[in-house]
C-alpha positions in Angstrom: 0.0 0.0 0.0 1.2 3.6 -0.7 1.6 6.8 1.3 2.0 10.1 -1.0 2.7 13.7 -0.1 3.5 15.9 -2.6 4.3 19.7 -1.3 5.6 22.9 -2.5 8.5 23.6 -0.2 10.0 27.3 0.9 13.5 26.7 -0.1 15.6 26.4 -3.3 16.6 22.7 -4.4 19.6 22.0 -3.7 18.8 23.4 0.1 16.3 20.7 0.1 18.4 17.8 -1.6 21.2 18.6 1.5 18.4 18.4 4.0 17.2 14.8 2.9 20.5 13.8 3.0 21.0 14.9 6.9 20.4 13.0 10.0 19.6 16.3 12.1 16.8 16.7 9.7 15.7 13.5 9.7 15.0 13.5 13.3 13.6 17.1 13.4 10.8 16.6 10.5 9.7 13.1 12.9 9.7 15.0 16.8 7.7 14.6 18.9 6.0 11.6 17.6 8.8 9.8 17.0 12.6 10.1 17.7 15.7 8.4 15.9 18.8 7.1 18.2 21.9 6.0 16.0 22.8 2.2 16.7 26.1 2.9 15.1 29.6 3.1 17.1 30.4 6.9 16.0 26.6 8.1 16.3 25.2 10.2 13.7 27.1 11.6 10.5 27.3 14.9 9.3 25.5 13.5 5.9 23.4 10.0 5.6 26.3 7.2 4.1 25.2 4.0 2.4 23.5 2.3 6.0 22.9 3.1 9.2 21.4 1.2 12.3 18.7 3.3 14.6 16.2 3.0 17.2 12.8 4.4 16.9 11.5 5.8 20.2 7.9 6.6 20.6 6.8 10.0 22.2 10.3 10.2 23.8 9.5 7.3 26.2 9.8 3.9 24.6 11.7 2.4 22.0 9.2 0.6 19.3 12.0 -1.2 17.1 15.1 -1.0 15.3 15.5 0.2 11.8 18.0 -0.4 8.7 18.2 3.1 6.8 19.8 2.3 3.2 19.6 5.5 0.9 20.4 5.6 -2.7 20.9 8.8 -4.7 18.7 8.3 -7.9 18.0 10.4 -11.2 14.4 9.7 -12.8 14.4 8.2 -16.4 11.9 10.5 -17.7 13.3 13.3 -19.7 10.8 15.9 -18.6 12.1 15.7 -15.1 15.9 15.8 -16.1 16.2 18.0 -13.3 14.5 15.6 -10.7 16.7 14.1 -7.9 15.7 10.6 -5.8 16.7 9.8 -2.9 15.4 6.3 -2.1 15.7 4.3 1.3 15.0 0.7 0.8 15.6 -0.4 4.4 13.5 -1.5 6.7 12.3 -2.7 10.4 15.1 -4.9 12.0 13.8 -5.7 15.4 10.7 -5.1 18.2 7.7 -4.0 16.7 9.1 -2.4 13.5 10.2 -6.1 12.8 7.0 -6.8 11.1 8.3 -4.2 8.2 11.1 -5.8 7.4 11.3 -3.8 3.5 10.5 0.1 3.1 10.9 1.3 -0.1 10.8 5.4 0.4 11.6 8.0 -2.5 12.0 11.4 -1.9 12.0 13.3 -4.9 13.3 16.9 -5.3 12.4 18.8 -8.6 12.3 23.0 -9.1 9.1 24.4 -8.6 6.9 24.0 -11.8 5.9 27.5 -11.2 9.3 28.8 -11.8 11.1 31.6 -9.2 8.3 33.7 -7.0 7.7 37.7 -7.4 11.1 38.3 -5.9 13.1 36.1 -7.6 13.8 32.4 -5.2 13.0 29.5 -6.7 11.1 26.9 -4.6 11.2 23.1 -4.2 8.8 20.7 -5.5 8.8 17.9 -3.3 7.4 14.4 -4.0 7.4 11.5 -1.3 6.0 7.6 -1.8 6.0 5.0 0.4 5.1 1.7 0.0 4.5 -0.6 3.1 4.6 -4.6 2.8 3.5 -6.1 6.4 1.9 -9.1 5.1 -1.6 -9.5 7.4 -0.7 -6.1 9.2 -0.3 -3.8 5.8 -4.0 -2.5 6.3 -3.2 -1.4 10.2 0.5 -0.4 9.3 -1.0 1.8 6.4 -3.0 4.0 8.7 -0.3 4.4 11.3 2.0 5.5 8.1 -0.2 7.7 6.5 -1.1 9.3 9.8 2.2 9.8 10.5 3.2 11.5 6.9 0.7 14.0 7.3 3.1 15.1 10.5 5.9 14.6 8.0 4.3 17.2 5.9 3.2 19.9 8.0 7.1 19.3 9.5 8.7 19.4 6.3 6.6 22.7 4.9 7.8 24.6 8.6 11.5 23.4 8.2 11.8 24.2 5.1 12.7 27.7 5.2 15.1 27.4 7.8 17.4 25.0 5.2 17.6 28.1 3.1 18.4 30.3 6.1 21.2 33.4 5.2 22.3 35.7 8.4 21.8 39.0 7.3 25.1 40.5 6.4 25.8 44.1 7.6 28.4 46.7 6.0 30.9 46.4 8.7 30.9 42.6 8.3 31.3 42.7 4.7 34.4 44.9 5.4 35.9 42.5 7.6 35.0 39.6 5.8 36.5 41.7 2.4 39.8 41.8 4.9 40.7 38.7 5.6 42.8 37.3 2.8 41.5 34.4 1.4 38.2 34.6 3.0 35.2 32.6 1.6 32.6 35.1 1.0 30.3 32.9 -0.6 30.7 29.7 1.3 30.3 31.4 4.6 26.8 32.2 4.1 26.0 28.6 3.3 27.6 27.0 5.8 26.2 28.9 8.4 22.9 28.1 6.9 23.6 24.5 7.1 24.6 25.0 11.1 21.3 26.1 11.9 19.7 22.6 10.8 
């Protein structure tokens, strides 16, 4: 059975395509419902690698199961969308409840906004997300739980959103002592800072 969202997010595309591939906003788009806990020896990465082991906690009091998350970085095959970028997880429930899922396949797709750039100028994100569940007898009662769930997702993902696309305002006295430093990244500050506030 499928879950879909499809949402018009407040941020360019590549802000977005960085967000799906960070565990800090991973876990922020899921709170309070659920949270993630890396299994893994180092913890959390800066940036998603190929797999990594978590617990799911519910509500911040009990852990529900264990979960495999395998992401793939995937470019659709359709030529109208050459500018469409996949990510897909195709893990799955290892142990306790979410055992019983033992095979996610989630794409997250990331395309400009149709619309083109907005009256002044910033282009948005189109933002497509499918889900299909396999729980054998369960799927029906793991469907709803899902789809709830992806609603959160979405009203998450449309108030993050403009925070991945955040830019500190610079001021003229910053500029200068940015424009002093030899060597300094003037353009990559900006960014990076953005990226700190995830």
């Amino acid at each position: 059975m499928r879950v879909l969202l499809k949402l018009i997010l407040d941020c360019d595309p590549d802000a977005a395509w960085r967000a799906l591939q960070s565990p800090t906003a991973f876990r922020e788009v899921a709170l309070p419902w659920l949270d993630f806990r890396s299994d893994e020896p180092g913890g959390f990465p800066t940036t998603w690698g190929s797999e990594h082991r978590v617990s799911v906690r519910a509500l911040g009091a009990f852990t529900v199961g264990t979960q495999a998350i395998r992401l793939d970085a995937l470019r659709s095959t359709d030529p109208r969308e050459r500018g469409t970028r996949i990510l897909r997880d195709s893990g799955g429930g290892t142990g306790g409840m979410l055992a019983a899922i033992p095979r996610l396949d989630h794409r997250m797709a990331i395309a400009p906004d149709p619309a083109g750039p907005d009256e002044n100028g910033r282009l948005r994100t189109l933002y497509r997300d499918q889900l299909i569940v396999r729980a054998g007898a369960l799927t029906p009662f793991a469907w709803y739980a899902f789809w709830a769930f992806w609603q959160w997702r979405g009203v998450r993902l449309r108030r993050l959103a403009p925070t991945w696309a955040y830019d500190p305002e610079v001021h003229e006295a910053d500029e200068d002592a940015v424009g002093s430093a030899p060597g300094a990244p003037i353009g990559g500050a900006a960014t990076e800072t953005g990226e700190a506030q995830r």
